[in-house]
C-alpha angles and dihedrals in degrees: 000000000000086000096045101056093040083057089054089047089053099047086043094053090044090047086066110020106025092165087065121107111214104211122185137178127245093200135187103300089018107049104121124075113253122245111281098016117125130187111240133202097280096043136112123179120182116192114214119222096207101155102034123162104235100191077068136058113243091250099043121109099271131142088239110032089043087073105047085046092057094043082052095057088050096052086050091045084053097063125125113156096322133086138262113212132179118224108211146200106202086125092042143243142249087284112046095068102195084310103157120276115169106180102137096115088033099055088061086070097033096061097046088049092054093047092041077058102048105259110160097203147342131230118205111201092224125205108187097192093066093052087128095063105037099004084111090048081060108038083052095049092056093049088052097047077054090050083240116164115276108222090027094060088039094046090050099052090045082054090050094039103052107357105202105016091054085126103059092040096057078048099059097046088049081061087049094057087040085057086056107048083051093070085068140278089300135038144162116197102240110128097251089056097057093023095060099035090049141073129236090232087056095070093045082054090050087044094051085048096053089049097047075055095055090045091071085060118003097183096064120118101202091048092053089047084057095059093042085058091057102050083048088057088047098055093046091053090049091045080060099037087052087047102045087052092049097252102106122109136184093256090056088051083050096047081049095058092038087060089044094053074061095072092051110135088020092094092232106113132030088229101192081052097056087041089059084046110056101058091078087057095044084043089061102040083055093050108035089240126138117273114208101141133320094335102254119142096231098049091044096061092041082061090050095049097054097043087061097050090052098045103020085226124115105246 
């Protein structure tokens, strides 16, 4: 029935504006077409990968990505005059929160593999006040989007970005990846995923790094962003540790945002984001209820479902 009117709303709009394009969203529970439904000249579809696994490639063989690869090949099996889009978060969303993502070398493969498949276009949610987190994700992915050489077009930005020291720089992001790959096989960037799978020494290590970083050329901007980022990292981590271990209070989640205000104009952190993000945990603390996220139902269980798949423990 749902199909059926949506196909009346599309031959009415094109009765009367056939020069407009009807787009539409598949988005986190709803992201494969259903049975019958076919995309028609007119059509755009982009499929949202809102729960991707980022210590894989979309296409590798992963107990999250496989499925979004395979919703993808039926969007684009689907196809019948329309077009089949991805919506990504190489930028980040709401809740990433500056969380690390390092996909610069990996986006190369990720977007030839969406056009060898068939894939029409991509969208990228952009946050222009975390450039400093995610801003290489995005220039790569723009230089991909371009085929463009990877290592050319890598090797280039790490020469703009830091001249000399390129080296050192790719170096450090390649820890930071390592970083990464050591909270397991999968994982999505919300803050209980890296939080619960790393150590508290791991992001000193990651802070000595980036100021080992900053020493080669102390008045850098962008090198002193990146420390800042990962102190930012580090007090995150120790909010949730003191939490986990019941010591954490309200004035010490207030203290948190008040350093944070401190980052505004570094491009770290999407402020009016972590502002919307720390009442659930002030409401539990409050309350005495659980905090996994932002205290909805859904994504909470989606939390409790890959924890366990990572950890074979209940949450």
């Amino acid at each position: 029935m749902c199909e059926e009117r949506y196909e009346r709303f599309l031959r009415a709009l094109h009765e009367k504006r056939p020069d407009v394009t009807l787009t539409f969203y598949a988005y986190v529970n709803y992201c494969a077409p259903s049975p019958g439904f076919t995309l028609e000249e007119g059509m755009s579809v982009f499929l949202a990968t809102y729960w991707r696994c980022i210590n894989h490639k979309i296409f590798e063989d992963c107990p999250i990505n496989s499925h979004y690869a395979d919703d993808i090949r039926k969007w684009v099996g689907v196809k019948h005059g329309g077009k089949a889009n991805i919506y990504e978060y190489y930028m980040g969303i709401n809740f990433y929160l500056s969380l690390p993502m390092v996909h610069h070398r990996d986006i190369f493969e990720e977007v030839k593999w969406y056009s060898d498949n068939g894939v029409d276009g991509v969208l990228t949610q952009f946050h222009l006040p975390h450039w400093t987190a995610y801003g290489a994700n995005y220039y790569m992915f723009a230089k991909a989007a371009r085929g463009e050489n990877q290592e050319a077009a890598v090797g280039k930005m790490f020469s703009d970005l830091f001249g000399n020291d390129a080296a050192a720089a790719d170096a450090f992001y390649a820890a930071l990846k390592s970083f990464l790959l050591s909270a397991g096989e999968c994982h999505i960037p919300y803050p209980h995923s890296l939080f619960s799978r790393t150590t508290a020494p791991q992001y000193q290590d990651l802070i000595k790094k980036a100021k080992a970083l900053l020493a080669l050329d102390p008045k850098d901007t962008f090198r002193q962003n990146i420390v800042a980022w990962m102190e930012y990292m580090a007090r995150f981590k120790q909010l949730f540790d003191d939490y986990q271990e019941g010591k954490l209070t309200l004035e010490g989640v207030d203290a948190f945002e008040k350093w944070c205000g401190t980052l505004d104009g570094r491009r770290i952190v999407v402020l009016p984001r972590l502002a919307s993000y720390l009442p659930a945990l002030r409401d539990a603390l409050k309350n005495g209820t659980r905090w996994l996220h932002f205290n909805i139902d859904w994504e909470d269980e989606y939390i409790k479902q890959h924890h366990k798949m990572w950890t074979g423990k209940e949450l």
